[in-house]
C-alpha positions as a LaTeX table, in Angstrom:
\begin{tabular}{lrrr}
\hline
Residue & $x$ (\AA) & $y$ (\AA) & $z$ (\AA) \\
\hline
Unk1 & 0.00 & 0.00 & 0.00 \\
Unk2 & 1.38 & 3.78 & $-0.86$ \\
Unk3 & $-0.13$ & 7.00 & 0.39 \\
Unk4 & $-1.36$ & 9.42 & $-2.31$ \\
Unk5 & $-1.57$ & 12.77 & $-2.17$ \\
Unk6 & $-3.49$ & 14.72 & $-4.49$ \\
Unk7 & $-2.58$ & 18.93 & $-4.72$ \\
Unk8 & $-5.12$ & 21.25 & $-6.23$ \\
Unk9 & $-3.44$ & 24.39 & $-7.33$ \\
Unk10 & $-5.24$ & 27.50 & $-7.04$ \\
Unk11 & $-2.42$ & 30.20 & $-8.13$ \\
Unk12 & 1.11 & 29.66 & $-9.64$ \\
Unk13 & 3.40 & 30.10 & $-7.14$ \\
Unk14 & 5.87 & 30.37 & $-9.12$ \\
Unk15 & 4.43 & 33.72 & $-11.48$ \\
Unk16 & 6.39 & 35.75 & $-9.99$ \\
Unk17 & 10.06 & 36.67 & $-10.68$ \\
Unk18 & 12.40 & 36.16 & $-8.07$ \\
Unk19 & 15.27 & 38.27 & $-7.13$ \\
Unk20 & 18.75 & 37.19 & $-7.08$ \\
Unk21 & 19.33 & 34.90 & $-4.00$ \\
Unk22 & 21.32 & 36.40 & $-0.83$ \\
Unk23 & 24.94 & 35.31 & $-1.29$ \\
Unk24 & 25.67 & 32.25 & 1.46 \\
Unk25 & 27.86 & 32.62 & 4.07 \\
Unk26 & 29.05 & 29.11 & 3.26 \\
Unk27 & 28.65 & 27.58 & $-0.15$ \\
Unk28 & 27.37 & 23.42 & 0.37 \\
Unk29 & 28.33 & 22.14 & $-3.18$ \\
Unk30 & 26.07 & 19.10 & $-2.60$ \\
Unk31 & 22.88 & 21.64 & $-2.47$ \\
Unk32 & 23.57 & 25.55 & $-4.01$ \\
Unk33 & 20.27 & 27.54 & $-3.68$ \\
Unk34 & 19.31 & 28.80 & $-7.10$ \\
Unk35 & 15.83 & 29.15 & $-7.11$ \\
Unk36 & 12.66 & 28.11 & $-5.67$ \\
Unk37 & 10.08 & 24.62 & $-6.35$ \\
Unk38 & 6.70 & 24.90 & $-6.65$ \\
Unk39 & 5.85 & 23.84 & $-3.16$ \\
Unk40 & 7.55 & 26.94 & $-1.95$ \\
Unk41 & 10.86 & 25.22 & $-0.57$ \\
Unk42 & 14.10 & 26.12 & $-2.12$ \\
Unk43 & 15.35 & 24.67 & $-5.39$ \\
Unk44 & 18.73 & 23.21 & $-3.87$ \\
Unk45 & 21.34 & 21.86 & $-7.07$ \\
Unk46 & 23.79 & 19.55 & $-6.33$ \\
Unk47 & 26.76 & 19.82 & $-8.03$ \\
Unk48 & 29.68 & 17.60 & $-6.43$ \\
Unk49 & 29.45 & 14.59 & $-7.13$ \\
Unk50 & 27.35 & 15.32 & $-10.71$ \\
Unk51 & 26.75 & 16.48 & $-13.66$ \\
Unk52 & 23.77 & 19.24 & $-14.73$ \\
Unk53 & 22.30 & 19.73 & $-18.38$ \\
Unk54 & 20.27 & 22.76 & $-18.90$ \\
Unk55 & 17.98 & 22.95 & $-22.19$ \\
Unk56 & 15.98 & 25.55 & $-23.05$ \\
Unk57 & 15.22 & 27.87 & $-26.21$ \\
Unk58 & 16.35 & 31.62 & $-26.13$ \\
Unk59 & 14.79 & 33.44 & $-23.13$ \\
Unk60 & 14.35 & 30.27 & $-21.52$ \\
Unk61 & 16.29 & 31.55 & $-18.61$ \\
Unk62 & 19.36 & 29.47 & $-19.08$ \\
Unk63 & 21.28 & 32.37 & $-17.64$ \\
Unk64 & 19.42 & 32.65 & $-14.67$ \\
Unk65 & 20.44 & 29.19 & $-13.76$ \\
Unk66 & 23.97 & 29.57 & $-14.55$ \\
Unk67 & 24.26 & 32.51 & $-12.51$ \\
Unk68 & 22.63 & 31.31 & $-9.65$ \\
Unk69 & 24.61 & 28.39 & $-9.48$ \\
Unk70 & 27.71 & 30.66 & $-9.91$ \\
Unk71 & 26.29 & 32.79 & $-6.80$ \\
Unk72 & 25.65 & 30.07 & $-4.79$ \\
Unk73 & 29.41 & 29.27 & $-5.36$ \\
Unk74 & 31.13 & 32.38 & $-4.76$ \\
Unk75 & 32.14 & 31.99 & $-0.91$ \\
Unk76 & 33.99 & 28.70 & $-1.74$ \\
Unk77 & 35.56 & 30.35 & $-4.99$ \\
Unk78 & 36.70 & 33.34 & $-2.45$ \\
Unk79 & 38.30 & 30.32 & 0.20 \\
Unk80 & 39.60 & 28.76 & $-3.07$ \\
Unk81 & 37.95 & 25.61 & $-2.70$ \\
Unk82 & 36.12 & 25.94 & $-5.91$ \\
Unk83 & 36.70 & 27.47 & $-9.10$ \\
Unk84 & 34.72 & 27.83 & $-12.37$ \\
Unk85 & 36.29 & 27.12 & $-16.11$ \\
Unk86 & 34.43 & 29.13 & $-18.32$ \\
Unk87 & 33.26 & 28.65 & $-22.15$ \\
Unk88 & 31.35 & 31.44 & $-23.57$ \\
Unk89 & 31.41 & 30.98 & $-27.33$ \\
Unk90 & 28.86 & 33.78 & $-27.73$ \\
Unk91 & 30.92 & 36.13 & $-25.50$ \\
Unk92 & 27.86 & 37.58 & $-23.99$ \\
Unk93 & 26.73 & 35.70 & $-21.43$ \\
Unk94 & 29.78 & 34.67 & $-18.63$ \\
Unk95 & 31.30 & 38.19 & $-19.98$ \\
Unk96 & 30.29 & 40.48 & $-17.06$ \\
Unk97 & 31.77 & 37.97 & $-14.47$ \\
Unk98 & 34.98 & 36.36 & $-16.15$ \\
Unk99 & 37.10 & 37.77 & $-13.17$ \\
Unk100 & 35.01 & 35.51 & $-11.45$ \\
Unk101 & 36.70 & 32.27 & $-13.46$ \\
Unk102 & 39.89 & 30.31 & $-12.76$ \\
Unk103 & 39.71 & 29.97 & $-16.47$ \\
Unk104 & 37.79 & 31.52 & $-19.31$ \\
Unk105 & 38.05 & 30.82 & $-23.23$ \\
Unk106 & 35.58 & 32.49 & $-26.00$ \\
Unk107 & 37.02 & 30.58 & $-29.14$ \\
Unk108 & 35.83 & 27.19 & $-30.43$ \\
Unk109 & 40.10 & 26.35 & $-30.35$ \\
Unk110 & 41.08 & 28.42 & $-26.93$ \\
Unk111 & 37.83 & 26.05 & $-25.70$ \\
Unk112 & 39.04 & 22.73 & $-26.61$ \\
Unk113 & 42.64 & 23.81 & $-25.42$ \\
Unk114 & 40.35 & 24.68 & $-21.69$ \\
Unk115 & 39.01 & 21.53 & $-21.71$ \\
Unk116 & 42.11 & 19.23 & $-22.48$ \\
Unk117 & 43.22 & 21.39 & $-19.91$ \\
Unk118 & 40.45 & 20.14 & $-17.12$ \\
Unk119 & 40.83 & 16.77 & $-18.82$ \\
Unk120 & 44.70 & 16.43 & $-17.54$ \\
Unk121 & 44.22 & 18.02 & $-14.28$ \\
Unk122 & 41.59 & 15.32 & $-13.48$ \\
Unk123 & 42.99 & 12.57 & $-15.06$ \\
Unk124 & 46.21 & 13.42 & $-12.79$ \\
Unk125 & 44.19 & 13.63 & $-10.00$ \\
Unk126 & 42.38 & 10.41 & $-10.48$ \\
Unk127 & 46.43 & 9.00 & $-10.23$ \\
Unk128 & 47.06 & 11.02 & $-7.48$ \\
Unk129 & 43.75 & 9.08 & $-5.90$ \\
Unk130 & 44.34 & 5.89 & $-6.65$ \\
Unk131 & 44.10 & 3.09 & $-3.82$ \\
Unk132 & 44.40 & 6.61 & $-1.28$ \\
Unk133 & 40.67 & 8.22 & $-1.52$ \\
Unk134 & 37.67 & 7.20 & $-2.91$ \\
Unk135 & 36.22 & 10.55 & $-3.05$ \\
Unk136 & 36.67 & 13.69 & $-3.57$ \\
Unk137 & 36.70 & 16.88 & $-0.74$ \\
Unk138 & 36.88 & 20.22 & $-1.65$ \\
Unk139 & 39.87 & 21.96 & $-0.28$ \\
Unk140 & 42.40 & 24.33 & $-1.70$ \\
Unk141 & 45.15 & 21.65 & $-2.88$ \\
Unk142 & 42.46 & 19.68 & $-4.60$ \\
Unk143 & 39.76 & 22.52 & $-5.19$ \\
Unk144 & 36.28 & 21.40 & $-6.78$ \\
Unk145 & 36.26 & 22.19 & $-10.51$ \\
Unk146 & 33.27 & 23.28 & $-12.07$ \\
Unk147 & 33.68 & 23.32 & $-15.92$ \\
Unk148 & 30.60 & 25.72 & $-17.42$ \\
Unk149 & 29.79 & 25.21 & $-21.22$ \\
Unk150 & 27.22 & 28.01 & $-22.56$ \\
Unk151 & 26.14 & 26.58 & $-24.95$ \\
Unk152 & 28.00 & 23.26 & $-25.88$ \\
Unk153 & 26.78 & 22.57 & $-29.23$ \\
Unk154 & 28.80 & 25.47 & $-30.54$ \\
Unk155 & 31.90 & 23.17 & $-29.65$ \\
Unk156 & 30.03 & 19.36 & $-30.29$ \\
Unk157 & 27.97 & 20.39 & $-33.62$ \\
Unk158 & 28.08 & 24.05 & $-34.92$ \\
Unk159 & 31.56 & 24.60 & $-34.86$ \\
Unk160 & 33.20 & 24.31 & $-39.03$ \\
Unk161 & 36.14 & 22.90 & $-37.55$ \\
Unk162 & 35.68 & 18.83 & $-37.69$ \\
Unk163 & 38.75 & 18.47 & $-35.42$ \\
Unk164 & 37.79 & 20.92 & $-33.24$ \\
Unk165 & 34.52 & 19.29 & $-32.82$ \\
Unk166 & 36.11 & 15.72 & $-32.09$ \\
Unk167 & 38.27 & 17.52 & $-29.26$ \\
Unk168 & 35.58 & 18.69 & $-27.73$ \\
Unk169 & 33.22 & 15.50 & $-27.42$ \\
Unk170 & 36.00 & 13.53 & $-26.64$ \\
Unk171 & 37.12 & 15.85 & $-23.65$ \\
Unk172 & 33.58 & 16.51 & $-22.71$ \\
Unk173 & 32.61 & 12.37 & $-22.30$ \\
Unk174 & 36.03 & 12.07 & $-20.57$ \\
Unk175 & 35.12 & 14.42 & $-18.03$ \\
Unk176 & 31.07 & 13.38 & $-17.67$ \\
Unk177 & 32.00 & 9.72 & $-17.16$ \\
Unk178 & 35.55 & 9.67 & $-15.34$ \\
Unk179 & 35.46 & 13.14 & $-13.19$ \\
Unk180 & 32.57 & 12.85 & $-10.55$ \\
Unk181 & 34.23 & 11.37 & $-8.14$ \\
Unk182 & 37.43 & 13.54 & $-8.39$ \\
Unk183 & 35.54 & 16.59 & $-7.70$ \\
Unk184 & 35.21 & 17.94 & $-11.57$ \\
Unk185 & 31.55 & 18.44 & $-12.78$ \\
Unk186 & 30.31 & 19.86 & $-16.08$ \\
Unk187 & 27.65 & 22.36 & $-16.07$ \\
Unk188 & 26.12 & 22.65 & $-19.87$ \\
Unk189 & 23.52 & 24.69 & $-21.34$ \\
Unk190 & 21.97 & 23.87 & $-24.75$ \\
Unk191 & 19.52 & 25.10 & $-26.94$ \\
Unk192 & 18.53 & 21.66 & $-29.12$ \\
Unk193 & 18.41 & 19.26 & $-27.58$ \\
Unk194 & 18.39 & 16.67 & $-30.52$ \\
Unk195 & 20.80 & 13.89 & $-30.35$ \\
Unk196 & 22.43 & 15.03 & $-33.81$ \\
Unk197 & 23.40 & 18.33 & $-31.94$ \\
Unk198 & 23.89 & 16.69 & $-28.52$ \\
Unk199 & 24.75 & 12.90 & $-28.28$ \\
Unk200 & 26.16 & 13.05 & $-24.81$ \\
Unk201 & 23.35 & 14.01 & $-22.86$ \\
Unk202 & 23.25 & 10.70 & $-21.46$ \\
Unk203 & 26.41 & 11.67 & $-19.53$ \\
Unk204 & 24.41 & 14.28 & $-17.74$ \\
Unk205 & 23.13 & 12.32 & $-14.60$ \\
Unk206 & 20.67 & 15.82 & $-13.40$ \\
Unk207 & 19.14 & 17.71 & $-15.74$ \\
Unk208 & 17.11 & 21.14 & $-15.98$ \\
Unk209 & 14.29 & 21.17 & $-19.34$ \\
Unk210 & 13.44 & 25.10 & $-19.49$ \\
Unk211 & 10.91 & 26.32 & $-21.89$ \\
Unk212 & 11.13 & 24.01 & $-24.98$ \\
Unk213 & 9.98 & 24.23 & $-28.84$ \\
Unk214 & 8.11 & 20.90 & $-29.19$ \\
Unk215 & 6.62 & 18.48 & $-26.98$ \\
Unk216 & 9.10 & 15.36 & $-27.15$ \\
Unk217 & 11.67 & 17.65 & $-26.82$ \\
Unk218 & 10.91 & 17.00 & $-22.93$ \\
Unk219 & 11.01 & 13.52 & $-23.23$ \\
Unk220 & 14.50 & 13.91 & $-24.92$ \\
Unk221 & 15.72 & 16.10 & $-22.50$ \\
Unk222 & 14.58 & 14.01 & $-18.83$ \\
Unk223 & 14.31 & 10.94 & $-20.11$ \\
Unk224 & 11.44 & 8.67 & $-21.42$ \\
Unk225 & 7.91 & 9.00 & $-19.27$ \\
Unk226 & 9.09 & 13.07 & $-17.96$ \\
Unk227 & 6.12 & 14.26 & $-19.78$ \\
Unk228 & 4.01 & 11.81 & $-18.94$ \\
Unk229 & 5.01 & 12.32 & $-15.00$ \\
Unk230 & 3.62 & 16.36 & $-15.64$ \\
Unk231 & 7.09 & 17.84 & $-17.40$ \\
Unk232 & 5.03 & 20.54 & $-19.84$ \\
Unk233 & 8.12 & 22.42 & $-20.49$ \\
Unk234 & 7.17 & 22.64 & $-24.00$ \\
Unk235 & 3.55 & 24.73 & $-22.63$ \\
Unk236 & 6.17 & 26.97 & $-20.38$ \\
Unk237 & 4.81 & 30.71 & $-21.21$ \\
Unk238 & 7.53 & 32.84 & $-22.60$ \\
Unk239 & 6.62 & 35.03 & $-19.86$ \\
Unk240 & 8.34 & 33.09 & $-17.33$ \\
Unk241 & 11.43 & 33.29 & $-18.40$ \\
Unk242 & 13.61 & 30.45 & $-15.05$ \\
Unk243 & 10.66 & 28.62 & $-14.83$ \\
Unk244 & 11.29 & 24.67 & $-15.72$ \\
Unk245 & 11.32 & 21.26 & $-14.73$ \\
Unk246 & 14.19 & 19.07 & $-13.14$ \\
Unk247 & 15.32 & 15.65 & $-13.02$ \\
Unk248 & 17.71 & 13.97 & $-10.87$ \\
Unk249 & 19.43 & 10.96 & $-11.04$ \\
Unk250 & 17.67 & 8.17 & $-9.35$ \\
Unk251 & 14.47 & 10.21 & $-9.22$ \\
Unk252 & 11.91 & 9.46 & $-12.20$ \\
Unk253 & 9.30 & 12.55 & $-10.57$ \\
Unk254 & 10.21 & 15.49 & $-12.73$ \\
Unk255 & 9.95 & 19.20 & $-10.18$ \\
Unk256 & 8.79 & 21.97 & $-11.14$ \\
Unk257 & 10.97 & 25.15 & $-10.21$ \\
Unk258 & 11.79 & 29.13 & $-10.74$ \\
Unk259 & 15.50 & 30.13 & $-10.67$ \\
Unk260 & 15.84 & 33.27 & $-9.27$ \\
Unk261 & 17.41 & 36.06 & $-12.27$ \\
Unk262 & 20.84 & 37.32 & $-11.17$ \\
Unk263 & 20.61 & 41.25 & $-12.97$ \\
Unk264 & 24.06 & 42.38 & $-14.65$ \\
Unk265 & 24.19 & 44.96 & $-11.81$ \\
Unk266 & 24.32 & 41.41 & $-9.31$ \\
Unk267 & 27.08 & 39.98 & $-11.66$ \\
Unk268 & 28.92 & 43.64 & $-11.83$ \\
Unk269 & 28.98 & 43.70 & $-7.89$ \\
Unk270 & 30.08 & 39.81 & $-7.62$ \\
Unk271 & 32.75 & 40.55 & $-9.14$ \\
Unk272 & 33.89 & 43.76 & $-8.15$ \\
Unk273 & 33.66 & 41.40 & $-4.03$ \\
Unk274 & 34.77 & 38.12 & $-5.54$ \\
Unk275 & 36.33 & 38.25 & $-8.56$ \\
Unk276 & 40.34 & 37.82 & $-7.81$ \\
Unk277 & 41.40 & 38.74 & $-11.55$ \\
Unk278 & 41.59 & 37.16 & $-14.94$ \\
Unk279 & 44.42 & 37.41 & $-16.96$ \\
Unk280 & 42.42 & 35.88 & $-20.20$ \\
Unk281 & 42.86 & 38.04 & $-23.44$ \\
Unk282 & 40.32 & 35.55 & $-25.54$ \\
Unk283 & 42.81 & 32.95 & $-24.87$ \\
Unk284 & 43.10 & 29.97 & $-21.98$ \\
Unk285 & 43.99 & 31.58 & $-18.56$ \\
\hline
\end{tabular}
């Protein structure tokens, strides 16, 4: 026998934008507020120990995730327990804040160079590990790597170089299936989701489906039976710009959430508090 509960709606508690989160005093990598769930409790994404895909069309509120996440992070990025490896092939979005990055590239070769980059430093901290530790703990020897991909297909499909692209799905898998437990996670937004753009979504153990062109798009993006379980990302109105559904590993219930929408004026004053200095000319820093 299993209980059932049965909610009735009667206003969307999540119509409303919300402002950028207060800044922790201590930044828990295994649950980084971003945002808020429908029931009113705190949208709480792990990233240590994972790996998070974000999908959503333009205006979906990709950013707003991102730059949560990034918020959530900054006290361990100050301690240097953490740091973020930037790829911003469109130059816009991780712009404002790339004093905020360990690393930052903005070119599809400078990229691939960044990510053969966080390839060696795990793979020689996976030797470094071996029959010592089993897991990984943030500290500032071994600091928790978070490698951020806006927009990934540039590098895995769009990108005219055919060696470039090879690189970059090769370093990408690498790091999805070999650096969990190391303490390197990949956080990647994407804009189609269809395998011939993205065939490594599978790799992605939690995953975010913003607003979303067509229907089986959702199913593509959480896995089979999401839309079935109540993930209408494709009926998200483009008027809610954060609002999504998310799917964690071991979890088949999809969750409805908001993330709250960090304002270039936040990013500006992150960095101007945070940001320790990039010495990135377009290049790998």
């Amino acid at each position: 026998p299993r209980d059932i509960t049965l909610e009735f709606p009667r206003h969307d508690t999540l119509a409303e934008p919300l402002a950028a989160l207060p800044v922790p005093e201590v930044a828990d990598l295994d649950a980084l507020p971003v945002g808020q769930r429908e029931d009113g409790s705190p949208w709480l994404l792990r990233l240590h120990g994972t790996h998070v895909l974000v999908v959503g069309v333009t205006g979906a509120g990709k950013g707003s995730v991102i730059w949560s996440t990034i918020r959530a992070m900054l006290p361990a990025i100050s301690e240097n327990t953490a740091e973020v490896w930037a790829i911003d092939p469109k130059r816009m979005e991780l712009a404002y804040g790339r004093d905020l990055f360990a690393h930052y590239a903005d070119t599809g070769e400078t990229a691939v160079a960044l990510l053969e980059k966080a390839v060696g430093a795990m793979q020689e901290r996976a030797e470094r590990y071996a029959g010592k530790q089993r897991s990984h703990v943030a500290t500032t020897d071994d600091p928790f790597v978070v490698v951020l991909l806006d927009e990934v297909a540039f590098l895995t499909a769009y990108h005219p170089d055919r060696d470039v692209r090879r690189r970059a799905e090769n370093a990408i898998a690498t790091l999805t299936s070999q650096g969990r437990s190391v303490g390197f996670a990949v956080l990647a937004a994407l804009q189609d989701p269809r395998k011939e753009v993205m065939n490594l979504r599978n790799l992605f153990p939690d995953k975010v489906a913003l607003r979303l062109d067509e229907a089986s798009q959702v199913d593509m993006v959480l896995g089979e039976g999401a839309r079935e379980r109540g993930a209408e990302a494709h009926l998200i109105d483009p008027a809610l710009p954060g609002v999504g559904y998310v799917r964690l590993e071991g979890s088949p219930a999809p969750v409805r959430v908001r993330a709250a929408y960090v304002s270039d004026a936040n990013i500006t004053a992150m960095t101007e508090v945070y940001g320790a200095g990039s010495s990135s000319d377009g290049g790998v820093s």
